[in-house]
C-alpha positions in Angstrom: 8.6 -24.8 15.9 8.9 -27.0 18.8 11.5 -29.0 17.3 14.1 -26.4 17.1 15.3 -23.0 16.4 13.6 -21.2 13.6 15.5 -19.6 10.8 15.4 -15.9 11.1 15.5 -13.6 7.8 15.7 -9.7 7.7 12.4 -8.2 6.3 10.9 -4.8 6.0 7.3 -4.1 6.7 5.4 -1.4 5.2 3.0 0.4 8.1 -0.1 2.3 7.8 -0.6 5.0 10.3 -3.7 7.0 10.8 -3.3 10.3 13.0 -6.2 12.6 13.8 -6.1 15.5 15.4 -4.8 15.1 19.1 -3.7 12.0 18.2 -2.2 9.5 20.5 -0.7 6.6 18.5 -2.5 3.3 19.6 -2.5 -0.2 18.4 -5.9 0.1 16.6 -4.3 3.1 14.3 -1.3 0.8 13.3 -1.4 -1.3 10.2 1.3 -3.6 8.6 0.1 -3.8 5.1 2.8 -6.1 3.6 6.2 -7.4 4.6 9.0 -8.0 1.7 12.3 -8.6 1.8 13.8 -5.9 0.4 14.6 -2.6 1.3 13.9 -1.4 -2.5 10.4 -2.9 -3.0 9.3 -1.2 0.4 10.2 2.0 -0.4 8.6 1.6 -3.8 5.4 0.5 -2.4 5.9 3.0 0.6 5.7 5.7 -2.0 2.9 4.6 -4.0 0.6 4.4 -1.2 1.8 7.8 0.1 0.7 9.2 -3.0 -2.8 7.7 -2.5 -3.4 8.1 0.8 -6.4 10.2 2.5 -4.9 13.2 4.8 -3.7 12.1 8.2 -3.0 8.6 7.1 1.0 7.7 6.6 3.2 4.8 4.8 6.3 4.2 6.2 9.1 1.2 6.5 9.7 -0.8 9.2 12.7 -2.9 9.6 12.0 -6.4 11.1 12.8 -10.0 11.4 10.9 -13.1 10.2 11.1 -16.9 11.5 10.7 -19.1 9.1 10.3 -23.0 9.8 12.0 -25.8 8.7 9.9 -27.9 7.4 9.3 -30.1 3.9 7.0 -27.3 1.7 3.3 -28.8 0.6 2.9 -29.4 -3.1 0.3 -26.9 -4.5 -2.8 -28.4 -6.6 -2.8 -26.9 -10.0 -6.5 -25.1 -10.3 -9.2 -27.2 -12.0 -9.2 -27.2 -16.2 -12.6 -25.7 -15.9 -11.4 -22.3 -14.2 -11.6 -19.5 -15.9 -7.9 -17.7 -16.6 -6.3 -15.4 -14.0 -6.0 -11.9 -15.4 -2.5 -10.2 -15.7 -2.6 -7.4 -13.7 -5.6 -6.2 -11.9 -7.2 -2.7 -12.4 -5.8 0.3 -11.0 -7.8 1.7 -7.9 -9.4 4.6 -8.9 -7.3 7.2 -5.8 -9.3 7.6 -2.6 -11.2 11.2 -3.5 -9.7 12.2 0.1 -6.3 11.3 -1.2 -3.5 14.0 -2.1 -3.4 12.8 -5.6 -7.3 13.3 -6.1 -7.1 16.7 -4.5 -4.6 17.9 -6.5 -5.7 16.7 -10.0 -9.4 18.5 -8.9 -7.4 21.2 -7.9 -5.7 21.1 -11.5 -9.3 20.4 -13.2 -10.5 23.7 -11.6 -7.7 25.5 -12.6 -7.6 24.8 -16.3 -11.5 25.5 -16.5 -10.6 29.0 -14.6 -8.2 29.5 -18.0 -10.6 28.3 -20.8 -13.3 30.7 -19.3 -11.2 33.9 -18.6 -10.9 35.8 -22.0 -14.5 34.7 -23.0 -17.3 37.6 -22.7 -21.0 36.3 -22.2 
């Protein structure tokens, strides 16, 4: 970047917070998981880890700026023939059993087992 001014480009950043109780925010409970550069894909993502997250911990969107440099982009090797194939999509991470969607789906499990077991007589 010593050459000249850096292109700047509006981007969002998707922040993990985790509060405790008394909590006093500091660097080491600030996370920027991923930076995109549209509004829509943050909030999606935002969402989706909202819905997965343990109690106290928060997603949220951050507007910021990028530089990007000006320089000739490097040519990527293609992998070796050998390798084996990429999957498609990776597995879905089973939900954090502190997160809001575990709880409530255990909460739902307990419920429904309440039902099946009430008009019985032993």
């Amino acid at each position: 970047m010593a050459s000249g001014q850096a292109e700047q480009r509006e981007s969002y950043a998707v922040v993990r917070l985790d509060s405790f109780r008394g909590f006093t925010p500091r660097p080491e409970n600030v996370t920027v998981k991923k930076v995109v550069s549209s509004l829509a894909d943050a909030e999606l993502e935002v969402r989706y880890l909202n819905g997965l997250a343990a109690t106290g911990t928060v997603y949220f969107v951050q507007r910021t700026t990028v530089a990007l440099e000006s320089r000739a982009a490097q040519p990527v090797s293609a992998p070796p023939v050998s390798a084996p194939p990429i999957a498609a999509s990776a597995p879905k991470p089973a939900p954090d059993a502190r997160s809001r969607r575990a709880r409530a789906e255990k909460k739902k499990s307990k419920k429904n087992k309440k039902k099946s077991t009430k008009g019985r007589r032993k």
